[in-house]
C-alpha positions in Angstrom: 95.3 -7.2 -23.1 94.7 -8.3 -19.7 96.4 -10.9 -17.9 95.1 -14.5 -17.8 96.0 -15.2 -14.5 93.3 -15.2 -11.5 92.4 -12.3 -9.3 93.8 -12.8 -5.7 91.4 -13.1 -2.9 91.4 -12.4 0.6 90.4 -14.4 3.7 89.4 -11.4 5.2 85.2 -10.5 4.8 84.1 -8.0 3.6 82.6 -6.0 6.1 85.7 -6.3 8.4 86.9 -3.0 7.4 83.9 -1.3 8.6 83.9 -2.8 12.1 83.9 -0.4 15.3 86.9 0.1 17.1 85.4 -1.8 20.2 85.3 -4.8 17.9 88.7 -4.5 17.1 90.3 -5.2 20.5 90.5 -8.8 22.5 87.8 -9.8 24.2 87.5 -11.9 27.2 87.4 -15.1 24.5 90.5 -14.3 22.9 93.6 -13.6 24.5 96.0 -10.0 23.4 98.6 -13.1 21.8 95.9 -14.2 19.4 94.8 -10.7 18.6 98.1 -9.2 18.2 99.0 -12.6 16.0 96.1 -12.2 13.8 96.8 -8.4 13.1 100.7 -9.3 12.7 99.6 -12.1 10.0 97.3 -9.9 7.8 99.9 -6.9 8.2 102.3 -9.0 6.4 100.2 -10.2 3.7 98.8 -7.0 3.1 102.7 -5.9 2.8 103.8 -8.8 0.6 100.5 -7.8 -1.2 101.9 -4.4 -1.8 105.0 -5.4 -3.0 103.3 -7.3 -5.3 101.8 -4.6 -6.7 105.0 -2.4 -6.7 106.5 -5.4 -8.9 104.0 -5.0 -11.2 103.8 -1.3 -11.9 107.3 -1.4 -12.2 107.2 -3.8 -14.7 104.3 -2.0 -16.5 106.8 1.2 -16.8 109.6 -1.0 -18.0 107.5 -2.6 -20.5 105.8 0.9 -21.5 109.2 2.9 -21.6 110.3 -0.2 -23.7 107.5 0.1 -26.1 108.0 4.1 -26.6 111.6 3.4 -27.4 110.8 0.5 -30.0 108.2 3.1 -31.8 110.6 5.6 -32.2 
């Protein structure tokens, strides 16, 4: 039965991950600080994300490991 709570969503759009790498660098506008801040802030989100989902697959197993066990 799927879960009741609400799918995460990013801040990130959607086409970001299709840019070129020339859009990817600083540009004259914004300074290597702001760039290298940006990337370090959505680095760690997309960790914390992955832990996340560790946390949940690990739960899953326990859960599914659990319900072999009761059947048996």
């Amino acid at each position: 039965m799927p879960s009741q709570r609400p799918i995460p969503s990013s801040s990130r759009t959607g086409g970001a991950r299709y840019r070129s790498l020339t859009d990817r660098h600083p540009t004259a506008r914004e300074p290597l600080s702001t760039a290298n801040t940006r990337w370090r802030r959505e680095l760690d989100a997309d960790l914390m994300a992955m832990g996340r989902v560790w946390q949940m697959i690990r739960f899953g197993a326990v859960r599914m490991l659990g319900e072999i066990g009761r059947q048996h």
